[in-house]
KEROLUM-200505 format. One record per atom (N, C-alpha, C): x, y, z; atom name. Coordinates in steps of 0.1 Angstrom, whole numbers. Example, Ala and Ser with C-alpha at 12.3 -4.5 7.8 and 13.67 -1.06 7.14 Angstrom:
<recs>
px: 132&py: -57&pz: 78&atom: N .
px: 123&py: -45&pz: 78&atom: CA .
px: 132&py: -33&pz: 78&atom: C .
px: 128&py: -22&pz: 71&atom: N .
px: 137&py: -11&pz: 71&atom: CA .
px: 129&py: 0&pz: 79&atom: C .
</recs>
This chain:
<recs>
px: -107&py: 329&pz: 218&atom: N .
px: -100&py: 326&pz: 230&atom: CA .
px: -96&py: 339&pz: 238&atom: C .
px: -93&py: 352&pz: 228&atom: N .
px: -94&py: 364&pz: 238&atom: CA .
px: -102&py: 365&pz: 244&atom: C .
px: -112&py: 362&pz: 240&atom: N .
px: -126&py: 373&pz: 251&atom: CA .
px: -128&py: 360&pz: 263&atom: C .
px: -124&py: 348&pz: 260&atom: N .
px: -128&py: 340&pz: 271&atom: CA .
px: -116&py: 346&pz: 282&atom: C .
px: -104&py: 350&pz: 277&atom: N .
px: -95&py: 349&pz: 285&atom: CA .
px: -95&py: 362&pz: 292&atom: C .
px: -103&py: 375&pz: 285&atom: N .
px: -105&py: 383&pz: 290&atom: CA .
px: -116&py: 383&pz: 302&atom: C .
px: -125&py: 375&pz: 302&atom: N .
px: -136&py: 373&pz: 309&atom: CA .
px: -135&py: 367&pz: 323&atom: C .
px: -122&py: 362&pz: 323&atom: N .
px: -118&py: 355&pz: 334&atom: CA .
px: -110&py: 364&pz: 341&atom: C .
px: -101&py: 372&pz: 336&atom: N .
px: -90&py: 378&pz: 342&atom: CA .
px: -88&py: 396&pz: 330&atom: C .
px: -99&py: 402&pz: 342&atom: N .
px: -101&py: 413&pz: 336&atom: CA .
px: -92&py: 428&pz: 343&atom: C .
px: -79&py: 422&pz: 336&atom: N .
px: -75&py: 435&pz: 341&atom: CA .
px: -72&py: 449&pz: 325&atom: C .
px: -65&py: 454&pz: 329&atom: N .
px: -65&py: 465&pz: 322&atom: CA .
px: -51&py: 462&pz: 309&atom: C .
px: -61&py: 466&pz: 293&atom: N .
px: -48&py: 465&pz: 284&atom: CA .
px: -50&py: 471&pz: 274&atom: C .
px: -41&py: 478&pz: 270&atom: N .
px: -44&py: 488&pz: 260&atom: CA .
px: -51&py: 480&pz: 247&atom: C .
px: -53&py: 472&pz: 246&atom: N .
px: -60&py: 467&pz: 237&atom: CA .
px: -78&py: 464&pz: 243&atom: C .
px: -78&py: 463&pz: 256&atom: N .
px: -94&py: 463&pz: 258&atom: CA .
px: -98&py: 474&pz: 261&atom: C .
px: -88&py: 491&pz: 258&atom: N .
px: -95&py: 504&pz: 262&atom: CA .
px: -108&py: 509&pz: 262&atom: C .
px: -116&py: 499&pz: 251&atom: N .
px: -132&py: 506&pz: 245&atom: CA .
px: -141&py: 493&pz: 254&atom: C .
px: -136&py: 483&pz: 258&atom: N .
px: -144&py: 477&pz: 266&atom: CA .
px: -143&py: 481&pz: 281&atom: C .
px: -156&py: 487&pz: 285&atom: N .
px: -159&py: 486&pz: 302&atom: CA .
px: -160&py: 477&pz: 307&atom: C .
px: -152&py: 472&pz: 316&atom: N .
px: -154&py: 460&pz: 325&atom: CA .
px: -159&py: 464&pz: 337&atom: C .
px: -161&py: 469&pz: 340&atom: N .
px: -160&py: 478&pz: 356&atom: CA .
px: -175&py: 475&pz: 361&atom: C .
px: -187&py: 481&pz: 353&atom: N .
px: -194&py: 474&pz: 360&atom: CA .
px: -203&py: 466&pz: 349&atom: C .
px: -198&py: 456&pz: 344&atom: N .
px: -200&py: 449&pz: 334&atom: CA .
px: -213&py: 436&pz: 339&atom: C .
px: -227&py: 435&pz: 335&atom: N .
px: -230&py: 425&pz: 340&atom: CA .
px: -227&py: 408&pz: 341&atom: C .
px: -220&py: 407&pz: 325&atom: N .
px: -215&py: 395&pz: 321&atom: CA .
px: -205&py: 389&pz: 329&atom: C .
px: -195&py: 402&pz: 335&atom: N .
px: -186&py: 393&pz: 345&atom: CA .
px: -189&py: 396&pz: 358&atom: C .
px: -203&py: 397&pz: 362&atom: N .
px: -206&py: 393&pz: 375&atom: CA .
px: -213&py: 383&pz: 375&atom: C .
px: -216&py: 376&pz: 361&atom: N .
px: -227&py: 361&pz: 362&atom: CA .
px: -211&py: 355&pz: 361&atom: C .
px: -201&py: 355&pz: 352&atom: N .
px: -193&py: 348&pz: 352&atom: CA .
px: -185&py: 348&pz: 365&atom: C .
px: -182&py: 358&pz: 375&atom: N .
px: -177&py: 355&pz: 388&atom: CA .
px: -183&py: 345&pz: 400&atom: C .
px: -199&py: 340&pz: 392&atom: N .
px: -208&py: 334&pz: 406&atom: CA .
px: -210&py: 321&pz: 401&atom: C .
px: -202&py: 319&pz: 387&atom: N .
px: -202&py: 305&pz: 377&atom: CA .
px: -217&py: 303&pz: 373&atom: C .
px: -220&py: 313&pz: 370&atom: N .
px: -236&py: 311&pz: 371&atom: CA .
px: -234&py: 303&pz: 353&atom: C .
px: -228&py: 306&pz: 346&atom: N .
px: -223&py: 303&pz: 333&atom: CA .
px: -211&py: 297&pz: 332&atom: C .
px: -209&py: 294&pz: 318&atom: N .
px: -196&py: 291&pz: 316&atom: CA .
px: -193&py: 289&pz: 300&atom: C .
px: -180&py: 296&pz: 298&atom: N .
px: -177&py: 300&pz: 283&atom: CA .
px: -166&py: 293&pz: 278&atom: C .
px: -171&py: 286&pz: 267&atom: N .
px: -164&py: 274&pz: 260&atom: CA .
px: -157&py: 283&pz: 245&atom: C .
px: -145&py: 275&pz: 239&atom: N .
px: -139&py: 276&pz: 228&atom: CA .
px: -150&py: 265&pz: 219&atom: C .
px: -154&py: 270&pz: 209&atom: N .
px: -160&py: 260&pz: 196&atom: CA .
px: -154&py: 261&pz: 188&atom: C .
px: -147&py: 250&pz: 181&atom: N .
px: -143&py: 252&pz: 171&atom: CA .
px: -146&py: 252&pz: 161&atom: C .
px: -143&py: 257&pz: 149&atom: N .
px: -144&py: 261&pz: 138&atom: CA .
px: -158&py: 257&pz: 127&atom: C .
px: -150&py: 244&pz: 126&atom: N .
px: -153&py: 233&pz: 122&atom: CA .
px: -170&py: 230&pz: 128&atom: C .
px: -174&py: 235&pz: 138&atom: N .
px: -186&py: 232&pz: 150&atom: CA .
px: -191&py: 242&pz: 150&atom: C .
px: -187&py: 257&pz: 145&atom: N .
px: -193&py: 267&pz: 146&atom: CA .
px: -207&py: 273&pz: 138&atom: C .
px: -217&py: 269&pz: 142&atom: N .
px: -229&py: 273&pz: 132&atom: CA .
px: -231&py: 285&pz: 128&atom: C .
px: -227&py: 295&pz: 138&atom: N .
px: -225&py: 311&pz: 130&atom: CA .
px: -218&py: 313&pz: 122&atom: C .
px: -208&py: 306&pz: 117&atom: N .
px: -199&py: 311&pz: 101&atom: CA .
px: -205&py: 306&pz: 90&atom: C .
px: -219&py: 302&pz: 89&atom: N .
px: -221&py: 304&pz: 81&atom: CA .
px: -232&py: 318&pz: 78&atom: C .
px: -237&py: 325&pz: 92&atom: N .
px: -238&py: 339&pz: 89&atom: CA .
px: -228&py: 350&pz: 93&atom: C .
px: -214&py: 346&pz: 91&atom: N .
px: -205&py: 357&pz: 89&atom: CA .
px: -194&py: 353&pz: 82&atom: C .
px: -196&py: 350&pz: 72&atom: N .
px: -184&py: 339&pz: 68&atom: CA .
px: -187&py: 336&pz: 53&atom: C .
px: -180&py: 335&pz: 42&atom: N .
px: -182&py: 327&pz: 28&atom: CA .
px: -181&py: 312&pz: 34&atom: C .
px: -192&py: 302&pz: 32&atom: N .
px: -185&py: 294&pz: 39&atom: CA .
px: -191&py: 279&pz: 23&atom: C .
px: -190&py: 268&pz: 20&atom: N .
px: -190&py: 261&pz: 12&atom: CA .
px: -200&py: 254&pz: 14&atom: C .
px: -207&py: 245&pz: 4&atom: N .
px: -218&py: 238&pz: 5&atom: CA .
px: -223&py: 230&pz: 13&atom: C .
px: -207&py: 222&pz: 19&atom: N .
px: -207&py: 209&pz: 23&atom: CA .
px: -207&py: 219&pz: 39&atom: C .
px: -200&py: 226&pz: 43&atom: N .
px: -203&py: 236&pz: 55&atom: CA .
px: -214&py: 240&pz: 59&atom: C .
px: -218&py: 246&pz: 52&atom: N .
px: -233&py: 253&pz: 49&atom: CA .
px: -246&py: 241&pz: 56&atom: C .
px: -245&py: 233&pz: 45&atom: N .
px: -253&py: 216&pz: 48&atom: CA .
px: -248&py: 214&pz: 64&atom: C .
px: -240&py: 213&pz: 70&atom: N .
px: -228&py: 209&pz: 79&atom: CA .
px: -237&py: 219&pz: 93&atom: C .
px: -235&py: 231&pz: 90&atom: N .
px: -240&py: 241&pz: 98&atom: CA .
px: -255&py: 242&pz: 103&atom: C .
px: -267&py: 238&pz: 92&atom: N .
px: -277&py: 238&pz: 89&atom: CA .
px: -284&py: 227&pz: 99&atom: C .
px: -276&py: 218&pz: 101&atom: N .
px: -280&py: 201&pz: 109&atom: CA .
px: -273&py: 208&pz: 126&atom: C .
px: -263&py: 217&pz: 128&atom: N .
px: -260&py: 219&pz: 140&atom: CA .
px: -272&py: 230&pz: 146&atom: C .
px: -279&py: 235&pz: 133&atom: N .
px: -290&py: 243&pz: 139&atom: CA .
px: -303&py: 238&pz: 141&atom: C .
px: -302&py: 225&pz: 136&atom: N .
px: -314&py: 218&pz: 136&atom: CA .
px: -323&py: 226&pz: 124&atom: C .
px: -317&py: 229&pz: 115&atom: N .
px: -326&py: 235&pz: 105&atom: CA .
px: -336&py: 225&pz: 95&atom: C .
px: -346&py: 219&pz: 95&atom: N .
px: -348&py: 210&pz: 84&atom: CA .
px: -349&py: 217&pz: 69&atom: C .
px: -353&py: 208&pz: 57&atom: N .
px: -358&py: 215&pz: 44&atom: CA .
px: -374&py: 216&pz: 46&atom: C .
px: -379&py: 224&pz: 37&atom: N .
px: -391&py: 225&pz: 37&atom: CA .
px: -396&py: 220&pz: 22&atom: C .
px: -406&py: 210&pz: 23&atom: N .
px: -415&py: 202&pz: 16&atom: CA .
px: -421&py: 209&pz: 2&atom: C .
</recs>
């Protein structure tokens, strides 16, 4: 939710000092709505299971949101 909230309303905070906004291309697609950036939650998120310990039933879970099938 930070970075979406940063993405909308980019002003200055000592916590975003290492990110350039200024002439950032992402928030000039995001100024023309050319996009649009969603919260997924957790539960929905297919990338924790490449950053993440995640469990079998997850894993299986994550696998079908990627459209991964098994191989034969």
């Amino acid at each position: 939710m930070s970075a979406i909230y940063l993405a909308k309303n980019q002003v200055y905070h000592v916590k975003t000092k290492h990110i350039d906004t200024s002439g950032s291309t992402l928030f000039g697609i995001l100024d023309e709505d050319d996009i649009g950036l969603l919260k997924i939650h957790t539960k929905d998120n297919p990338a924790d299971m490449l950053t993440k310990v995640v469990s079998g039933v997850k894993f299986t879970h994550c696998k079908k949101l990627l459209h991964i099938l098994p191989t034969a």
